[in-house]
TITI-521905 format. One line per 5 residues: number of its first residue (from 1); for each residue x, y, z of C-alpha. Coordinates in nm, 3 decimals. Example, Ala and Ser with C-alpha at 12.3 -4.5 7.8 and 13.67 -1.06 7.14 Angstrom:
<drenlos>
1	1.230:-0.450:0.780; 1.367:-0.106:0.714
</drenlos>
This chain:
<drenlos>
1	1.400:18.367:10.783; 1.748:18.186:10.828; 1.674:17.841:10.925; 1.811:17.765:11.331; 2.156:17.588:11.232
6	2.261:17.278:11.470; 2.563:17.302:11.690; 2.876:17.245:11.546; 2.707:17.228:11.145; 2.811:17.503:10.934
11	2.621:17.875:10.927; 2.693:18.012:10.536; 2.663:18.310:10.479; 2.649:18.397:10.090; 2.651:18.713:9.950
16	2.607:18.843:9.528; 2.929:19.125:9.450; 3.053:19.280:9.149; 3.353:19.097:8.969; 3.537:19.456:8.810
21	3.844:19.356:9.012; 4.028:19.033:9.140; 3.796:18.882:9.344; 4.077:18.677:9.533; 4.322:18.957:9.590
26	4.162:19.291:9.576; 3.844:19.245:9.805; 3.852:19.192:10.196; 3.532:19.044:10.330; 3.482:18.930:10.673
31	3.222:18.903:10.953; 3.189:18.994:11.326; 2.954:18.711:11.499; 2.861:18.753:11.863; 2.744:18.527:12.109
36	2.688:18.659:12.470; 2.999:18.772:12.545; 3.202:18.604:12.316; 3.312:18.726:11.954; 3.445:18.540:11.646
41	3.571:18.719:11.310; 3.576:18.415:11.025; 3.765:18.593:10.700; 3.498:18.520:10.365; 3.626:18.385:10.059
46	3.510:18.436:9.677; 3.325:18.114:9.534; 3.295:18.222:9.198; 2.955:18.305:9.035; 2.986:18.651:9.199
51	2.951:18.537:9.495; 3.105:18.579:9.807; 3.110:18.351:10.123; 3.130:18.403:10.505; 3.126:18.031:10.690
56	3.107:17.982:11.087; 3.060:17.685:11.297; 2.850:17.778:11.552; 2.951:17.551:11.890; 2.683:17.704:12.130
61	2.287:17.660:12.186; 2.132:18.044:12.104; 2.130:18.361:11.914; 2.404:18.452:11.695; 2.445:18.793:11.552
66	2.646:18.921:11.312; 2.757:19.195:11.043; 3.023:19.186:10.798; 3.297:19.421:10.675; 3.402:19.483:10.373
71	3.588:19.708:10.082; 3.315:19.658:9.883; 3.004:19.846:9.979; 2.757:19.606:9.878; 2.894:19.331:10.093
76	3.005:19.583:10.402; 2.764:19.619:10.665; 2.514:19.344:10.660; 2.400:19.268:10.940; 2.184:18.958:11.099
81	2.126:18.667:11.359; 2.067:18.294:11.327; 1.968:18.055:11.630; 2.166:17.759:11.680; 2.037:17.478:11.850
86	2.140:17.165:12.004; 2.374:16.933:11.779; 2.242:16.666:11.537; 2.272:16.290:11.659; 2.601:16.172:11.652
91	2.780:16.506:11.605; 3.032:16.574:11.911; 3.213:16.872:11.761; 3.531:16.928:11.711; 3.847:16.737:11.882
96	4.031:16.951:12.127; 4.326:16.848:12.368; 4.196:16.675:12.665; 4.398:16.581:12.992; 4.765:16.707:12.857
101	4.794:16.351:12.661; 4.492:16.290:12.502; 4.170:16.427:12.294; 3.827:16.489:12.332; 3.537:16.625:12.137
106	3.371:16.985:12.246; 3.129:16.813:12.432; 3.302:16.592:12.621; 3.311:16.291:12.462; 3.661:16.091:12.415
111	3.868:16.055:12.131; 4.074:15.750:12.060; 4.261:15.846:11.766; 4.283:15.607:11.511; 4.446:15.715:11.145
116	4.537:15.633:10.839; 4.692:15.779:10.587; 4.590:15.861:10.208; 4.749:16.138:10.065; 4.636:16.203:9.727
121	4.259:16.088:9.710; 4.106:16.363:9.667; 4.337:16.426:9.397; 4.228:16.175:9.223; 3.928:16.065:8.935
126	3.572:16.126:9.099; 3.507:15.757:9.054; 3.804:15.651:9.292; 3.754:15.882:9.556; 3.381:15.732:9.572
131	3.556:15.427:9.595; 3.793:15.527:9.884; 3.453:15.694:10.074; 3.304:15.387:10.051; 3.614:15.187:10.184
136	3.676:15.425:10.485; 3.257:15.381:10.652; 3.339:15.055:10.686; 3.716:15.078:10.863; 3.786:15.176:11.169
141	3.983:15.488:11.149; 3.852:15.808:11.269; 4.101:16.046:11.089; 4.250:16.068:10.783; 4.574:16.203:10.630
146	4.497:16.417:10.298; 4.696:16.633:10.082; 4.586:16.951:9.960; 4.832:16.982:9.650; 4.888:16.689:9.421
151	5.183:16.435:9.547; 5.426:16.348:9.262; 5.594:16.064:9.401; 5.654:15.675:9.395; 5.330:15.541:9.195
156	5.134:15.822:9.217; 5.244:15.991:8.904; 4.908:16.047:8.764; 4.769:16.418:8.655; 4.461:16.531:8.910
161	4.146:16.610:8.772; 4.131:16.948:8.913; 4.411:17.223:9.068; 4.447:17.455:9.363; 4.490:17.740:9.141
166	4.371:17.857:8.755; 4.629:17.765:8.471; 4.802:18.086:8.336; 4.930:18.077:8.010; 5.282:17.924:8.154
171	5.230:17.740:8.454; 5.027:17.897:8.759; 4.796:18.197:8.818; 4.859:18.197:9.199; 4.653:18.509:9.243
176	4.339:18.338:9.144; 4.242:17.982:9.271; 4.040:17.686:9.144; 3.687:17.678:9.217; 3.620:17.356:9.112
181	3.881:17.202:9.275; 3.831:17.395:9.607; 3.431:17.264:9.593; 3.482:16.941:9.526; 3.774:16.909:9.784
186	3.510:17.109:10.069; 3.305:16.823:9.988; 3.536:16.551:10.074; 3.605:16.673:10.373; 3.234:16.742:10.487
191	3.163:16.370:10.417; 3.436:16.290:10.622; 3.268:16.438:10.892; 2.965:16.271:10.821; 3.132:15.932:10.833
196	3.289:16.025:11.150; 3.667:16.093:11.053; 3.866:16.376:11.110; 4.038:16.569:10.833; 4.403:16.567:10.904
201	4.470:16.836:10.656; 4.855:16.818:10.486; 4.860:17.178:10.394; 5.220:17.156:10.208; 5.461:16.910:10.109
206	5.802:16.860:9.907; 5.733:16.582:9.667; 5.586:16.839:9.366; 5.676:16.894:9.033; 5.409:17.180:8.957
211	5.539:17.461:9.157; 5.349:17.410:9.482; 5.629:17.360:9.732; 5.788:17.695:9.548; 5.529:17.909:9.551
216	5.712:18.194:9.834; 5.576:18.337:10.152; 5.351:18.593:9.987; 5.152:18.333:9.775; 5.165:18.092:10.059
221	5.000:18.324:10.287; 4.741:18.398:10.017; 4.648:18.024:10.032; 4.692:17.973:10.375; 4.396:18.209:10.468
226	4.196:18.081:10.179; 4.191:17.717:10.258; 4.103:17.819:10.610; 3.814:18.073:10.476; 3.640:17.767:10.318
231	3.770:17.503:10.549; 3.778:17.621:10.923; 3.457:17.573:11.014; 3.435:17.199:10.927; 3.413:17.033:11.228
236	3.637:16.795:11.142; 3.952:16.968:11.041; 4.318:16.923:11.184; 4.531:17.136:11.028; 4.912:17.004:10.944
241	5.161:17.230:10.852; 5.378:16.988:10.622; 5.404:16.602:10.543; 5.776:16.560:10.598; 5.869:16.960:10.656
246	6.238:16.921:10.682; 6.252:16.762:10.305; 6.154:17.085:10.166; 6.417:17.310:10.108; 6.208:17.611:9.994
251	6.133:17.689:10.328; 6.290:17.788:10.687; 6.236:17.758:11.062; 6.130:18.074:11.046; 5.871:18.032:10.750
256	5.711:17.754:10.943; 5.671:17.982:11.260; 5.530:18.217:11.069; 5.269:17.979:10.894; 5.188:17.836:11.216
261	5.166:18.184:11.333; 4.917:18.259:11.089; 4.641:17.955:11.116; 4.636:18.008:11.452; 4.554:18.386:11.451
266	4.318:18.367:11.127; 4.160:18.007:11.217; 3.859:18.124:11.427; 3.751:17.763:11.562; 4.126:17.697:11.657
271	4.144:17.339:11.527; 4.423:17.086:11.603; 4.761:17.217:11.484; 5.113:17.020:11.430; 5.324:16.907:11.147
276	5.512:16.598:11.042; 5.894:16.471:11.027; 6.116:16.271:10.766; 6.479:16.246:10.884; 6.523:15.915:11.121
281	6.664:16.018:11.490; 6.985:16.027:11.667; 7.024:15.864:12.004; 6.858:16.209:12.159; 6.520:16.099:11.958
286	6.428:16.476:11.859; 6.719:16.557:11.637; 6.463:16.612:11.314; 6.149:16.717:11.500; 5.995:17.059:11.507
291	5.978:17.125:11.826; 5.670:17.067:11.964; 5.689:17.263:12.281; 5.610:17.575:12.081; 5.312:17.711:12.179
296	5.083:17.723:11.872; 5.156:17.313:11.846; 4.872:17.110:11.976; 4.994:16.807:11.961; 5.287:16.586:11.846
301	5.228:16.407:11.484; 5.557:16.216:11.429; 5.725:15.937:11.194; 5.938:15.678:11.351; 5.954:15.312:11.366
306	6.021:15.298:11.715; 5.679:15.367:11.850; 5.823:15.213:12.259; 5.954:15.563:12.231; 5.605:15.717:12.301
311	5.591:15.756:12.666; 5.938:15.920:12.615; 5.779:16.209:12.369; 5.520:16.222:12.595; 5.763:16.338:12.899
316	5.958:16.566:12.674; 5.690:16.763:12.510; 5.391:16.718:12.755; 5.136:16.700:12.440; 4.921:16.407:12.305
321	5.195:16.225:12.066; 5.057:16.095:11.720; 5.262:15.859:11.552; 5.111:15.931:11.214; 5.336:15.709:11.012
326	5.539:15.441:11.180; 5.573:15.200:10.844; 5.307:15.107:10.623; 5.174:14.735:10.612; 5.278:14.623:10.266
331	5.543:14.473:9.997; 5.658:14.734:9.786; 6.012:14.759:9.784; 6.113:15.015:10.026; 6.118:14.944:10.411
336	5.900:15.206:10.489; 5.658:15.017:10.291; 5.688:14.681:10.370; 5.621:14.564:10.714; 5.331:14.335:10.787
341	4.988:14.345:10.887; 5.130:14.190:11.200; 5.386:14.425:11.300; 5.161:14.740:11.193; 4.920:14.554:11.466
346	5.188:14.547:11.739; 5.310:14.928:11.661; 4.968:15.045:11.739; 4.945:14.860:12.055; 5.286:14.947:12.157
351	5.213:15.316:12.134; 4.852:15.276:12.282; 4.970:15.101:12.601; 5.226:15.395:12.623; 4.991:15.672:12.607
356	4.993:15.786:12.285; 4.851:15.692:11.925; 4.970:15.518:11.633; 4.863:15.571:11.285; 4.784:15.333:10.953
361	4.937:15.302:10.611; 4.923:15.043:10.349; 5.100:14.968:10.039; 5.066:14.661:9.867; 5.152:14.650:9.542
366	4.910:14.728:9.265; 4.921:14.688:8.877; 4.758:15.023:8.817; 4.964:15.150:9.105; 4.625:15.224:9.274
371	4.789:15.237:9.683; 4.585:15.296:9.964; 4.836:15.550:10.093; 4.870:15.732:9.823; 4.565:15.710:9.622
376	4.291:15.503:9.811; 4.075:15.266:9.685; 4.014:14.939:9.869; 4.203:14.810:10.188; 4.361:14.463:10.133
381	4.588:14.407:10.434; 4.500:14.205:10.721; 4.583:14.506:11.019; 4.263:14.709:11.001; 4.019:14.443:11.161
386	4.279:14.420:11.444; 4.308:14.792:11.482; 3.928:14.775:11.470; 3.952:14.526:11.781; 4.223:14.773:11.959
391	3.960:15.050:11.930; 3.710:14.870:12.069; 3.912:14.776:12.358; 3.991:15.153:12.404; 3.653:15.257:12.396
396	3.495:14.979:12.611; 3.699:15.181:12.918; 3.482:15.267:13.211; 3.644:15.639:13.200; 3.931:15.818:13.114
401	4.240:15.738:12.868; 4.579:15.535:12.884; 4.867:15.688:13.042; 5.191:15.467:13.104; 5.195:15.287:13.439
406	5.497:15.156:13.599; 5.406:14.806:13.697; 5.663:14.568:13.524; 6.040:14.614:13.526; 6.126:14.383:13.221
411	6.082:14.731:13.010; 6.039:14.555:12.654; 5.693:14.475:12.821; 5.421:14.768:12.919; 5.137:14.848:13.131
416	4.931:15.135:13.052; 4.569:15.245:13.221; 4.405:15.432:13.531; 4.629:15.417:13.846; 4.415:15.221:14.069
421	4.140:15.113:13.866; 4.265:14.989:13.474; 4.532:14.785:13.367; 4.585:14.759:13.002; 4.936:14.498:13.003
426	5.088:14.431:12.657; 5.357:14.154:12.582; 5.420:14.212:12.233; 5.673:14.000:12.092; 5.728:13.787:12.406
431	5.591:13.485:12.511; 5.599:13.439:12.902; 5.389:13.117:13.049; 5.289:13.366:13.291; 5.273:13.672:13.439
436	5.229:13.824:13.815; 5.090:14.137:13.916; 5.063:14.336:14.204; 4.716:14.453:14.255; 4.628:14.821:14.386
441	4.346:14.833:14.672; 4.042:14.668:14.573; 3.871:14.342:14.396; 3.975:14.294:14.047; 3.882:14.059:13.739
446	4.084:13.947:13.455; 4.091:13.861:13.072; 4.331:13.770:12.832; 4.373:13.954:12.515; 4.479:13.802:12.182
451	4.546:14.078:11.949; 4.601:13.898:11.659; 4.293:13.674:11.681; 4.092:13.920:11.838; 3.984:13.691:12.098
456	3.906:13.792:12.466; 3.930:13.524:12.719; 3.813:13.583:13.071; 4.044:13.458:13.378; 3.820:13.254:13.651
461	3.704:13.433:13.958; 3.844:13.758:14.143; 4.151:13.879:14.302; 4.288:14.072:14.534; 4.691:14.221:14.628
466	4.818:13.999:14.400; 4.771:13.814:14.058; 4.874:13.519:13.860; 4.776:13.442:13.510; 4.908:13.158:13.323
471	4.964:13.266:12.939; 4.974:13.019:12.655; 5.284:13.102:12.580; 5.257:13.275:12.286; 5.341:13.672:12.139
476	5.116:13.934:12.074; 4.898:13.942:12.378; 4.750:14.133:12.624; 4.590:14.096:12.963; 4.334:14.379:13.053
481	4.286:14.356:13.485; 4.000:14.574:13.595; 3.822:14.678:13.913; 3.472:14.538:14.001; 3.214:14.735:14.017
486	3.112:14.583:14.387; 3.476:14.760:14.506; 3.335:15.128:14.368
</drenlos>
């Protein structure tokens, strides 16, 4: 009897079949699962062994039937049911756009998105990526930025341990893929999910010297619906098309349409979907971005310094706008790479009293040329325990998300909140001895925020119409106003 599978856990459905052909290319396995009135289809995958998987992640309380299809006649056919019952502590599901701007999790629950980036751990000794594990329970991002194929770039130059696909006897056999590599990289991104941190998913790049950016539509495609065979129905997968798309040459407008095309017609749980920018932008601000008013884009995932562009994106595309790379905190040589813990601080504040989210990279230096954003390891900057504070602040709101509110006219200062009920004010760089606000309908109390020193200092007594607070006088604050409870 099939054990009754928690909500939003994985159902696996494994199956013994003869190896006399290509197990990757030459045998079609899939299953029909019905719930009530609603029907998914998850494509299987071979996981060596001579066996053959089917995965789904059931995201409803009850019975579940199913029966698979197949060329092969001992896998076609099969036919069961499993009972799913009511999630495990902690588990919230998968995040899905909430409230045109923002995210949530299936059931409800918010999502402040908080990211960082590390392309290449998991391509990377066992030991390390223990190491990295370890590093991320402790921080406070909830999603993470991870290459599937190896990065050959800036010091990470280093062989992986394993490969996508098997080694023919000159380079690639991209008809048959890696076990090894494909179990140990499942597992990565199922203790992700156990730590709580989404698996933003970097399913091609340019920066390769294997063959992997090369590899043409057909192959591509091949992968494409393998990774999301074994992949889609982790919980915490976002799928990205591309770390910096419009570097790689090998491929068109077209090819990405048709890749997007294709997750979102063969990904069954219909994760998060975008992909990611290089080229700086004109005085329009989208001259390098995909457009992300397509319809199979989710949400926005962008690189640019100027994150006090965020409400802007928001207007234009009218999707939740991700900042995933807006500088790293570090002192390597390049500017991308060198901005400090400071100003990585005030870019995620920036973008989160905006509307929007702002994502983490850091590259100090490193005599084995062991860097957080490319290989992981340990965190030595000084912006995630202020980014830890930020979150806290986010998630401490009574209800509902930050959207930009129009309460200032000096515009190199922001307001963000709920109309009527939360004011999130952020000075950045400037250092007024005070600042006046004019209060909605209602009895409000008020603290001042230091985001640097993560210090929250209340402001006497309660107000009404109209506010004053006197400021110390120094940058990098906020003042968070908020209606009492006694006011309703």
């Amino acid at each position: 009897m099939i054990q009754p599978i928690p909500c939003y856990d994985i159902f696996e459905l494994a199956l013994n079949g003869s190896q006399e052909v290509n197990p990757f290319t030459d045998v079609s396995i899939s299953a029909r699962f019905e719930h009530r009135n609603r029907v998914l289809e998850p494509e299987g995958f071979y996981d060596g062994d001579d066996r053959y998987i089917i995965r789904l992640m059931p995201d409803e309380e009850g019975e579940w039937r199913y029966v698979t299809t197949s060329n092969m006649p001992e896998l076609d056919g099969i036919s069961g049911s499993f009972e799913c019952v009511a999630a495990r502590p902690g588990v919230h599901g998968p995040v899905r756009v909430a409230n045109t701007y923002h995210f949530a999790y299936s059931d409800g629950r918010r999502h402040f998105s908080f990211g960082t980036t590390c392309y290449g751990w998991v391509n990377q000794p066992p030991e390390l990526q223990e190491q990295t594990l370890k590093t991320l329970a402790s921080a406070p991002f909830n999603k993470i930025r991870m290459c599937v194929f190896p990065k050959d770039y800036t010091y990470n130059k280093n062989e992986p341990p394993f490969y996508p696909f098997e080694q023919a006897e000159e380079g690639w056999d991209f008809t048959r893929f890696n076990i090894p590599f494909w179990r140990n990289f499942e597992q990565r991104v199922g203790q992700l999910a156990e730590l709580g941190i989404e698996a933003d998913i970097i399913l091609f790049h340019p920066y390769d010297r294997w063959g992997f950016a090369r590899m043409g539509a057909e192959t591509d495609d091949h992968y494409l619906r393998y990774t999301i065979a074994r992949l889609a129905a982790y919980r915490n997968v976002w799928w990205s098309l591309a770390n910096e798309y419009d570097v790689n040459s090998s491929k068109t407008p077209s090819d990405w349409e048709r890749i997007f095309r294709l997750i979102k017609t063969r990904d069954p749980h219909q994760h998060l979907r975008s992909i990611h920018n290089w080229i700086q932008l004109d005085d329009h601000h989208t001259r390098s971005f995909y457009d992300f008013s397509r319809p199979w884009v989710t949400h926005c995932s962008i690189q640019h310094a100027h994150t006090d562009l965020t409400a802007e994106w928001r207007l234009l595309y009218r999707k939740p706008v991700v900042i995933d790379e807006a500088c790293y905190e570090g002192n390597i040589p390049d500017g991308w790479g060198n901005i400090s813990a400071q100003e990585m601080v005030h870019r995620f504040w920036e973008a989160a009293v905006r509307g929007g989210y702002c994502g983490h990279g850091e590259t100090y230096l490193d005599p084995h040329d062991i860097l957080w954003w490319s290989k992981g390891g340990v965190l030595k900057g000084g912006s995630p325990a202020r980014i830890a504070f930020l979150r806290a602040v986010l998630e401490a709101m009574p209800e509902g998300w930050i959207d930009p509110l129009d309460l200032v006219s000096n515009s190199c200062q922001s307001s963000g909140g709920i109309p009527g009920r939360y004011i999130l004010h952020y000075f950045g760089r400037h250092q007024p001895s005070s600042v006046t606000f004019k209060l909605p309908e209602g009895e409000f109390c008020a603290e001042i925020l230091d985001t640097w020193e993560m210090t929250i200092t209340p402001v006497g007594g309660t107000f009404r119409d109209h506010l004053i607070i006197p400021l110390p006088g120094k940058p990098y604050l906020a003042v968070r106003i908020m209606k009492t409870s006694r006011t309703g």
